[in-house]
C-alpha positions in Angstrom: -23.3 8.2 -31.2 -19.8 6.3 -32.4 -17.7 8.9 -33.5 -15.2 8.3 -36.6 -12.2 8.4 -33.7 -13.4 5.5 -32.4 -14.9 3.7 -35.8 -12.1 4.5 -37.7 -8.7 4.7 -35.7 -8.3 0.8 -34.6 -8.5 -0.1 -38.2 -6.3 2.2 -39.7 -2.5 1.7 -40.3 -1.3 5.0 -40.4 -2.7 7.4 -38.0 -1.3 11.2 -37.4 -2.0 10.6 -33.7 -2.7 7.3 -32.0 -5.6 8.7 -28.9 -5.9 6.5 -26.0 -9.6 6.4 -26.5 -8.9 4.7 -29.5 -6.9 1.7 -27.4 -8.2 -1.8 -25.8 -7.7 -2.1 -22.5 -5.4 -5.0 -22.8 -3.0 -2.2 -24.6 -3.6 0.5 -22.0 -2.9 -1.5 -19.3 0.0 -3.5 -20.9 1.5 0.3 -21.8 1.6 0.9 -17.9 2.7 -1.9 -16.8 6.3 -1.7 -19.4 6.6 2.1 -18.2 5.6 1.7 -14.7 9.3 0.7 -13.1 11.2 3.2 -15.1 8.7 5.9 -13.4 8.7 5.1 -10.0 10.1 2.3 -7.6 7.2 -0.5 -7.7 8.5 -1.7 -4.6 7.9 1.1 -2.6 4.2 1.0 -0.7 0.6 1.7 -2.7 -0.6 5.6 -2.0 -3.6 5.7 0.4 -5.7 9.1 0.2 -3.2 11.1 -2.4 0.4 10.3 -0.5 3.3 7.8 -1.9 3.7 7.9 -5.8 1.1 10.9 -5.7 3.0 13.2 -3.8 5.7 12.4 -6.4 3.7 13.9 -9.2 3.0 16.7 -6.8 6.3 17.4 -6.0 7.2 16.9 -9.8 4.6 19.2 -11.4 5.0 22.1 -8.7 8.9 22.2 -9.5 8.3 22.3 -13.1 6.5 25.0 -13.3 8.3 26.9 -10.6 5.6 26.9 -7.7 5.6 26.4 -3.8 3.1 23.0 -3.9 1.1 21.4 -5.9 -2.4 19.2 -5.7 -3.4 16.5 -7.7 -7.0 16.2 -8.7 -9.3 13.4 -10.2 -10.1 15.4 -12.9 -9.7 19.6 -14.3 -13.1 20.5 -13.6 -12.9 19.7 -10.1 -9.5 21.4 -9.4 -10.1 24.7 -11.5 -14.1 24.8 -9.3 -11.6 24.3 -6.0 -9.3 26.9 -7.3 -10.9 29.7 -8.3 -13.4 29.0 -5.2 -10.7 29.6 -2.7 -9.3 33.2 -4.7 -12.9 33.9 -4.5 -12.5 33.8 -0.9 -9.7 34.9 -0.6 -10.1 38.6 -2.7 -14.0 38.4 -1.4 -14.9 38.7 -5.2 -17.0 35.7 -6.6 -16.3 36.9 -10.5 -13.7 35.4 -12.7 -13.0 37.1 -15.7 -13.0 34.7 -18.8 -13.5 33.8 -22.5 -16.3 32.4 -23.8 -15.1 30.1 -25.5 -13.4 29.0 -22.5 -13.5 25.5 -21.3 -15.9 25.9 -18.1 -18.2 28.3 -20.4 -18.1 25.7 -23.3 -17.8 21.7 -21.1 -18.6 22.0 -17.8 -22.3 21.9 -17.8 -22.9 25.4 -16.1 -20.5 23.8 -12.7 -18.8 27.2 -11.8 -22.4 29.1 -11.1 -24.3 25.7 -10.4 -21.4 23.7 -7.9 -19.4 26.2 -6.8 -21.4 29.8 -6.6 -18.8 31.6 -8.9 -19.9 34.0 -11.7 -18.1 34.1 -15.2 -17.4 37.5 -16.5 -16.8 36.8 -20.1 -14.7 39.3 -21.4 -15.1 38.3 -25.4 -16.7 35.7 -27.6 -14.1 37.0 -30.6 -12.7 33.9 -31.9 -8.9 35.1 -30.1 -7.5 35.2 -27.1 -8.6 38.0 -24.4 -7.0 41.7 -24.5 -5.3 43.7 -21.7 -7.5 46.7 -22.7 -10.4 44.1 -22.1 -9.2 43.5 -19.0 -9.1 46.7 -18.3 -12.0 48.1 -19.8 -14.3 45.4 -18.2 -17.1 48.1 -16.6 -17.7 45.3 -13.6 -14.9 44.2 -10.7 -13.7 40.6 -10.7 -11.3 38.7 -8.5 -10.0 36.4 -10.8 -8.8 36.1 -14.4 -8.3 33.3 -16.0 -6.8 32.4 -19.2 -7.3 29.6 -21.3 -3.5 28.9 -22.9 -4.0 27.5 -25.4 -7.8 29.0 -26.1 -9.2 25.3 -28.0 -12.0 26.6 -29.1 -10.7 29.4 -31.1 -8.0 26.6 -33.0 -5.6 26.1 -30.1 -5.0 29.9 -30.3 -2.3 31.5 -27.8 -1.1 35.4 -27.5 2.4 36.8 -28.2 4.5 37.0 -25.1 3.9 40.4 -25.2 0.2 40.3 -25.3 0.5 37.7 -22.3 2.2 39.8 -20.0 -0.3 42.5 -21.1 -2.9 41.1 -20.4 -1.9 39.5 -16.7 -0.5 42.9 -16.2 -4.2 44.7 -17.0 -5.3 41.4 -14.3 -3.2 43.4 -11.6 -3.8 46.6 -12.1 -7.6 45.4 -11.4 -6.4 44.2 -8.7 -7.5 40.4 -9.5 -5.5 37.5 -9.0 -4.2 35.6 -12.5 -5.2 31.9 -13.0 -4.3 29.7 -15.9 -6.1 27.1 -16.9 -3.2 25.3 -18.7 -4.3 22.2 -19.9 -2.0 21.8 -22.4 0.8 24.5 -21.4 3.6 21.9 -21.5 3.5 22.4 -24.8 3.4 26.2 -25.4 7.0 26.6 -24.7 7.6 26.6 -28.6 5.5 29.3 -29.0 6.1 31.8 -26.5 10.0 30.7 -26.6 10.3 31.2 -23.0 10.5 28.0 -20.2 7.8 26.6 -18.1 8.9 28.4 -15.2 8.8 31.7 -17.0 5.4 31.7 -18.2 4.0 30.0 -15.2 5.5 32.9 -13.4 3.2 35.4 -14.9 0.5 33.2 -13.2 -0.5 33.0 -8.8 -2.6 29.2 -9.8 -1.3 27.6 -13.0 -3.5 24.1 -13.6 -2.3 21.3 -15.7 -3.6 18.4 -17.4 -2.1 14.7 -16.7 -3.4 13.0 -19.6 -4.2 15.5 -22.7 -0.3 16.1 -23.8 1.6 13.8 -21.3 -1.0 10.8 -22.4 -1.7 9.8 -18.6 -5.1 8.0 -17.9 -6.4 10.4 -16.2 -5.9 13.2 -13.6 -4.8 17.4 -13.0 -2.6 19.2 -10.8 -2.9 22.7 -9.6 -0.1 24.8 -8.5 0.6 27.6 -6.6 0.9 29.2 -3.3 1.5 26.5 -0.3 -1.1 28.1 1.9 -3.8 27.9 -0.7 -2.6 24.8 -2.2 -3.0 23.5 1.6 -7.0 25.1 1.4 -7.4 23.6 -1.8 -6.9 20.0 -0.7 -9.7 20.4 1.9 -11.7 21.7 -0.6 -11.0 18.5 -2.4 -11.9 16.1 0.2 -15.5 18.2 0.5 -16.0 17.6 -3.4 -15.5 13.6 -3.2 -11.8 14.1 -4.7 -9.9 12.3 -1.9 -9.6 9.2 -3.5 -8.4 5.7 -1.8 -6.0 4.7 -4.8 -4.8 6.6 -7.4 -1.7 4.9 -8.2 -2.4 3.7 -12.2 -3.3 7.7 -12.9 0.0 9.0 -11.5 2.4 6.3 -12.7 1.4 6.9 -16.0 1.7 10.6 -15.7 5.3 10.1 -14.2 5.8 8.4 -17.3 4.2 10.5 -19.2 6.7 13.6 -17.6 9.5 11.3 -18.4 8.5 10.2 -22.3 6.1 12.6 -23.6 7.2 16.4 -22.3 10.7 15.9 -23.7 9.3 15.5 -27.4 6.3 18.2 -27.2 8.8 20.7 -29.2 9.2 18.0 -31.5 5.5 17.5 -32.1 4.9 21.1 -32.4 7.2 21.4 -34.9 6.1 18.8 -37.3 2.5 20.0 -36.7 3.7 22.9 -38.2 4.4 21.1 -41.8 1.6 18.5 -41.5 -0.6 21.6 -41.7 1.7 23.4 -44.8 1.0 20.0 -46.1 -3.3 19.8 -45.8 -3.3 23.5 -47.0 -1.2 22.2 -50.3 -4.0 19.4 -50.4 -7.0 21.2 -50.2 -5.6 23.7 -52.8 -4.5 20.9 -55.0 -7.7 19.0 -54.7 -9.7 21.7 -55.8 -11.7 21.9 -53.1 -12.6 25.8 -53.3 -12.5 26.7 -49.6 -11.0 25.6 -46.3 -9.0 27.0 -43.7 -6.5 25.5 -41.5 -6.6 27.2 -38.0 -4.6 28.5 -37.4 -2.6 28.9 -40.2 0.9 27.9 -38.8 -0.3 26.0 -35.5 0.8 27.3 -32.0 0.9 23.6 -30.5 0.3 20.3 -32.0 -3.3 20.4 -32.5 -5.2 22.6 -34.7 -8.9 23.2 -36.4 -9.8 22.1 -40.0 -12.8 23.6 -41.9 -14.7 22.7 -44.8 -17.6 23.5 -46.6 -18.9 20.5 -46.7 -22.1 18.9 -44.3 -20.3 17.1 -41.4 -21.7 13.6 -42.2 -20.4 13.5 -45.6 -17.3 14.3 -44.0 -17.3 11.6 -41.6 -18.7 8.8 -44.0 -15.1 10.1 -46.3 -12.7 9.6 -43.1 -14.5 6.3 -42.7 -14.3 5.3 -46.4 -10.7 6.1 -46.7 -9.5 3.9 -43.5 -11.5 1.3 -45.5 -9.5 1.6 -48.3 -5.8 2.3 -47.9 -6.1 1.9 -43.8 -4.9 6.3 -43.5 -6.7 7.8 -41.3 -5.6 11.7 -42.2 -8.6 12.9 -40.3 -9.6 10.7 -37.3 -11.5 13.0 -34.8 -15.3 13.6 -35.2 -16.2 16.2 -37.8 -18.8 19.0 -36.7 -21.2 21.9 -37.7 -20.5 25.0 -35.1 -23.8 26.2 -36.8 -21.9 29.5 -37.9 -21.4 30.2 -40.9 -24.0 27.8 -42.2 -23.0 24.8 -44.0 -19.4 24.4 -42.9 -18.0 21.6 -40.6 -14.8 21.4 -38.3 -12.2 19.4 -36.8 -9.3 19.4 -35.1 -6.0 17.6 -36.0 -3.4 16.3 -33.7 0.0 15.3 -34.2 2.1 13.4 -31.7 4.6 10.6 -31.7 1.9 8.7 -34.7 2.5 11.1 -37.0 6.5 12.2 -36.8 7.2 9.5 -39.7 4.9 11.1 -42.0 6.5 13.4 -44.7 4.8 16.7 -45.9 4.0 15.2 -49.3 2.7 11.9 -47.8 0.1 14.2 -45.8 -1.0 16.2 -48.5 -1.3 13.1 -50.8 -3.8 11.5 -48.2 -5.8 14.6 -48.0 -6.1 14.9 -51.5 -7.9 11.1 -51.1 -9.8 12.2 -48.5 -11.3 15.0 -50.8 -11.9 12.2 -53.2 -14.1 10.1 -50.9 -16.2 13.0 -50.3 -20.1 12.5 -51.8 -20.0 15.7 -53.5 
C-alpha cells in the first residue's frame, strides 16, 4: 500500500523533513557522488570484505562513542542478533531484558527467539522508558539489558540522566551486562546534556544506526569491547553479513558523520518549537483533542495524535500537498487500535524544516485540519 510519504513528499514544496525514501535515484546517487571526495580519498583502493573505507567508519564510530573497536553491519537487526548472541555466551544467560515496545519486540519478525535462540524478558509495556526498580524487581535472571534510547514507540521517549544511570546501575547489580540499542543516540546529547562518550560509557555494546539521523543509505555499527567485537565479526560472516562491497553505504555515512552529526543539536532544537507551534494549531483550529508526544520532544522526531480515522487523515495530508504544495505531515497516519478511533504519526524535523518559522507551522496545520472530511 503507497503510503502518503511517498504520494505526497515528491510533490510538495515545503517539507519539514526531506526522507530519502522520498528521493529518485538519480538524486541519491548524485548526493553521493558531490559528498563522496570530501569524505574519503576516492583514490585510495575499493574495500573488499569490510576493510579500506569500512574500517574508516569503524575506526570513526568506535572513537566517537569512546569504545575499543567497532563492526559495521548490513543492517541493525543483524548486528543487535550478533550482539546480544555473543553476551549470551559469554554470561551463559540466553535472556535479555527489554521493552516491549522495543524495536526487536515491535520490527523484527520474532528474529531474536526464531534466528538467534535468545529470549526477551520484557520488563514493561507502559508507554515510558524501563525503571531501575524494574530491573531490579524482574522475579527471573537475565544476562543482558538492553535499552532502547530513544524508546520510538512510546514518542521517541528517553529517561533523565538520572533515571539512566539508575537503571544501568539496577543492570549490574543483576549482574547483567548493559546494551544500547542506540539507533538514533547521536542525537540525544541535547537531552541528557552530557557527550557521546559519556552516555556511551554507561553502556559494555552501544549499536548505532548509519542512515536514520546521519542519512547514510544504509548500514549499523556496534561498539564495544575488542575481544567481542573481534567474536562478533565471525558471527557476522555465519549470518551472510560479510559483504564483497560496501563502499556507497559507508561513504555516505562518512559523510553523513561529517554534515549531519554536527547539526543534530540544531534540529533538536527547532523540533522543539515546530511542536509549540502544531499544539497552537490544533488548539486554534478547534480541533477538540490531540496530543503532541511528547510534549516538548527529546530528539527531532516526535508522535502526533488525533481523533480522527487514519484514512481521512491521510486523504487531508494528500489534499493539502495538492493545494499549496506543504506537506506539514508527510509520514503515514495510523490506528494503534488503543484507544479506539484515534490515529498517529510521527513528525520529523531535519535540515527541510530549519527555515520554517513557528507561525508558518501552526498556520499549515491549521490547513491541514481544514482538509480533514469531518
Amino acid at each position: 500500500m503507497e503510503t502518503p510519504e511517498k504520494r505526497t513528499a515528491p510533490e510538495a514544496k515545503r517539507l519539514l523533513a526531506r526522507p530519502s525514501a522520498t528521493m529518485s535515484l538519480g538524486e541519491r546517487l548524485a548526493a553521493l557522488v558531490e559528498q563522496a571526495p570530501g569524505a574519503y580519498d576516492l583514490s585510495l583502493s575499493t574495500d573488499v570484505y569490510g576493510d579500506g573505507v569500512v574500517s574508516e567508519v569503524e575506526n570513526r564510530i568506535a572513537k566517537l562513542l569512546g569504545k575499543e573497536d567497532a563492526a559495521f553491519f548490513p543492517t541493525g537487526t543483524m548486528a543487535q542478533q550478533i550482539v546480544l548472541r555473543c553476551w549470551a555466551e559469554r554470561t551463559g544467560n540466553r535472556y535479555v531484558a527489554l521493552h516491549a515496545l522495543s524495536h526487536p519486540e515491535v520490527f523484527e519478525a520474532d528474529a531474536f527467539r526464531r534466528v538467534s535462540n535468545l529470549h526477551p524478558l520484557r520488563l514493561t509495556g507502559a508507554p515510558r522508558q524501563v525503571t531501575g526498580e524494574e530491573v531490579l524487581s524482574c522475579p527471573e535472571p537475565f544476562g543482558t539489558l538492553m535499552l532502547e534510547l530513544p524508546l520510538r514507540d512510546a514518542g521517541y521517549l528517553l529517561p533523565t540522566w538520572d533515571e539512566l544511570v539508575e537503571v544501568t546501575q539496577a543492570a549490574r547489580e543483576r549482574n547483567a551486562v548493559v546494551h544500547f540499542d542506540g539507533a538514533r543516540l547521536f542525537e540525544c546529547t541535547t537531552h541528557f546534556g552530557r557527550p557521546l562518550q559519556e552516555i556511551a560509557s554507561l553502556a559494555d555494546t552501544v549499536y548505532v544506526s548509519l542512515y536514520k539521523s546521519l542519512d547514510g543509505l544504509s548500514g549499523a555499527v556496534v561498539a564495544g569491547p575488542s575481544s567481542l567485537i573481534k567474536e562478533a565479526r565471525i558471527w557476522r560472516h555465519r549470518y551472510g553479513g560479510r559483504v564483497f562491497h560496501q563502499f556507497p553505504a559507508a561513504l555516505s555515512a562518512l559523510a553523513g558523520l561529517d554534515r549531519e552529526l554536527p547539526r543534530l543539536q540544531e534540529y533538536v532544537g527547532h523540533a522543539k518549537a515546530v511542536a509549540r507551534a502544531m499544539a497552537q494549531g490544533f488548539e486554534e483550529a478547534g480541533v477538540g483533542w490531540s496530543r503532541v508526544q511528547p510534549e516538548v520532544p527529546h530528539i527531532h522526531q516526535f508522535q502526533v495524535w488525533l481523533p480522527f480515522p487514519a484514512e481521512k487523515l491521510n486523504d487531508a495530508a494528500a489534499r493539502q500537498v495538492g493545494e499549496s504544495g506543504v506537506a506539514v505531515f508527510q509520514m503515514p497516519w495510523w490506528e494503534p487500535g488503543m484507544p479506539p478511533g484515534v490515529s498517529v504519526t510521527e513528525v520529523t524535523v531535519s535540515e527541510a524544516g530549519l527555515d520554517w518559522a513557528a507561525a508558518e507551522v501552526r498556520d499549515a496545520v491549521i490547513d491541514f485540519v481544514r482538509h480533514i472530511d469531518r
